[in-house]
N, C-alpha and C positions, 0 to 999 in steps of 0.2 A: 669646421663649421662652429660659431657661438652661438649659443643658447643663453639665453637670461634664465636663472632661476631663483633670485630674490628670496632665500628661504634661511630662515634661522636652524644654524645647526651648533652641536656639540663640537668643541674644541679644545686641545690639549695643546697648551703655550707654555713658555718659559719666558725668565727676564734674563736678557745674557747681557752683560754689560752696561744696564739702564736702558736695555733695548727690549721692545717687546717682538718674541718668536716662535711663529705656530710650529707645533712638530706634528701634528696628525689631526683626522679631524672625520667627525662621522657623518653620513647622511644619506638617507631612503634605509638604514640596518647597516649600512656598510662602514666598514673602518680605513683608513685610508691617509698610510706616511707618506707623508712629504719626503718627497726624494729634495727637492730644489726650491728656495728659492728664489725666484728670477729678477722681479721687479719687490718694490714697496714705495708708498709716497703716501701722506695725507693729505688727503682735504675737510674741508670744512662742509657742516650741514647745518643752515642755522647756528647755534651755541656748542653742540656738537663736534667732535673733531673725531673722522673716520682713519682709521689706521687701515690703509689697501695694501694688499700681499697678491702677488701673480708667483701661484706657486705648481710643481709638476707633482703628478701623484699619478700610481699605476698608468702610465702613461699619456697623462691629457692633463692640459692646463686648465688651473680653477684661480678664477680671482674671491679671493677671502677677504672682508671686510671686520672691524670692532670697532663698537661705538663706545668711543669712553663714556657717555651718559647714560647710556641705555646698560652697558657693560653685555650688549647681544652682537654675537657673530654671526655672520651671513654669508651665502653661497651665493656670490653675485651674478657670476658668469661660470658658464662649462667651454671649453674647445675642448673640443673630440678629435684624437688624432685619426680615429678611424674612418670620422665624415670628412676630415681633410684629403684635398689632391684625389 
């Protein structure tokens, strides 16, 4: 099942090769490594340009978002493996 959650959280990235890459990331207290990740792609928001991450963590997919203008990361979406099937 997804869930939207739109909420600014704490993130630990690195630049690996002129590439930007989240390696963990906290939100509600919780800490939380990135096992995978699966997708990435940007788009555009106004002047804005969104760096998206579809990454696995303790088992359930979170898509992660960074605003290079804002320089704020986001918990855009949860899938719960456990409300799946």
């Amino acid at each position: 099942m997804q869930q939207e959650i739109n909420e600014s959280i704490a993130v630990v990235a690195i630049f690996k090769n002129g590439k930007l890459v989240p390696h963990s990331f906290s939100w509600q207290g919780r800490k939380y490594r990135i096992d995978k990740i699966s997708l990435e792609h940007q788009e555009k928001r106004g002047t804005a340009t969104l760096f998206c991450f579809s990454v696995s963590a303790s088992g359930n997919t979170y898509e992660l978002s960074f605003n290079n203008q804002t320089l704020v990361w986001k918990l855009e979406k949860i899938w719960l493996e456990a409300m799946i099937g």
